[in-house]
N, C-alpha and C positions, 0 to 999 in steps of 0.2 A: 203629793203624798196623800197617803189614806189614813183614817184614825176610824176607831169605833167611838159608836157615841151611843147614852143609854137616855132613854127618854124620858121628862119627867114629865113632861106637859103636852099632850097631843095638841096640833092645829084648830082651833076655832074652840077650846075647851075654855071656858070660865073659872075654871078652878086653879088654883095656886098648889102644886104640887111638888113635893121636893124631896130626894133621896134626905133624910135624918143623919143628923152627925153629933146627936144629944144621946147618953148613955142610953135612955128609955126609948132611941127611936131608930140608935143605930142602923143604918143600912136597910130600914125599912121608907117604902115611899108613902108620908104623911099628906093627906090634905088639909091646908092650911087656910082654906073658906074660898070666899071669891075674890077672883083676883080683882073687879072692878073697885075692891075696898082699897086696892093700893095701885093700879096700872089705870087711869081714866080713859088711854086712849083705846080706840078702837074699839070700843063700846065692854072693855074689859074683857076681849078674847084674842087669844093669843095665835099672833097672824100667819106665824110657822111653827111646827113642831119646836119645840125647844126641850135643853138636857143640856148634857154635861157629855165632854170628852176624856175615855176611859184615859186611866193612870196618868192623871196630870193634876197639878195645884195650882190653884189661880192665883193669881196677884190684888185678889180680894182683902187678902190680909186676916179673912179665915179661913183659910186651907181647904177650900172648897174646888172641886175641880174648874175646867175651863170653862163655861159656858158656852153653848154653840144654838144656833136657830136656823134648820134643815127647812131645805125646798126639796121636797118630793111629792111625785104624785099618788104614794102610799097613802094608807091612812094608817099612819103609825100610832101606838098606842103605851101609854105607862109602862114602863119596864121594855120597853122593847130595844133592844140594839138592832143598830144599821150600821154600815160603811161609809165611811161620808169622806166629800173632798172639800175643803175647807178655801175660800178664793176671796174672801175681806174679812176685814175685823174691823168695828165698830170700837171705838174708843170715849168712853164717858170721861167729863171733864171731874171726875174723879177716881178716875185711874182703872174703874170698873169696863173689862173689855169681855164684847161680845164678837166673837168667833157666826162669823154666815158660814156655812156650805151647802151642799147639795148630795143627793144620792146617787144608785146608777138611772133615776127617771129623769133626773132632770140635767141638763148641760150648762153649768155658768160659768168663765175665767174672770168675774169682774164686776165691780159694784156698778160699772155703768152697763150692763149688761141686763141689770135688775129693771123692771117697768117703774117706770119715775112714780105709778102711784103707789107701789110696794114697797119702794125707799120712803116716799114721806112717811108712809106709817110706820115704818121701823126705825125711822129716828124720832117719831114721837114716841113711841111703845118703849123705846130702850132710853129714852131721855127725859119719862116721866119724872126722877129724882133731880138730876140734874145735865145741861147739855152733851149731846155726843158734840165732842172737837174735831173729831177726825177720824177719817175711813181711809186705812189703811189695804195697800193689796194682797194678793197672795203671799207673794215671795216673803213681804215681813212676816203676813199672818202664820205660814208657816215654821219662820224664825223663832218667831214667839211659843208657838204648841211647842217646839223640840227644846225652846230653853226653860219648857215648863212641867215639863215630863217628868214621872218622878221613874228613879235610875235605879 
């Protein structure tokens, strides 16, 4: 399945950028400094496009959408939607999950399909708070976006 996703943070970007959900920033994309003040890995740059998948609430427990982190060979940028197909989710051991997909440039069905040096970094980069437990496949990951979808 395809979802759109909107971007908040382009690939190799240092900055901490995020669609606003505070009355003074609603729906406006804030920058919130560098992200090395709170991500240590990866020298504080961020190692895929990352954003949010449109019309969905995450299970963050602030109604924040799903969070997704895009392999393309675009260079996507702030505000930008893409089409993405989504083929793992990353599961923090506190319930906080990140949605992988990809665009039409890149072809992946599968977290072992990812180059082993691109997984370690993104399970330190999404495990800087606390550990990812488990990388789930497609078929869930998709289970998951459509029971998260707002209706």
């Amino acid at each position: 399945m395809n979802y759109t996703a909107t971007i908040e943070i382009p690939k190799n970007s240092g900055r901490r950028i995020h669609k606003g959900n505070q009355p003074d920033n609603l729906g406006k994309f804030v920058d919130f400094g560098p992200l090395i003040d709170k991500i240590k890995a990866n020298n504080g740059l961020m190692p895929l496009a990352y954003g949010f998948i449109e019309d969905t609430t995450g299970s963050d427990g602030e109604g924040d959408e799903v969070d997704v982190m895009i392999f393309s060979e675009k260079e996507l940028k702030t505000e930008d939607t893409v089409e993405i197909t989504p083929f793992a989710m990353m599961m923090r051991e506190d319930g906080d999950y990140k949605v992988l997909a990809h665009d039409d440039t890149v072809q992946l069905d599968s977290w072992d399909q990812v180059p082993v040096d691109m997984q370690k970094t993104l399970m330190e980069f999404n495990g800087f708070k606390l550990p990812i437990v488990e990388v789930k496949g497609k078929d869930e990951t998709v289970v998951y976006i459509e029971s998260v979808k707002v209706k």
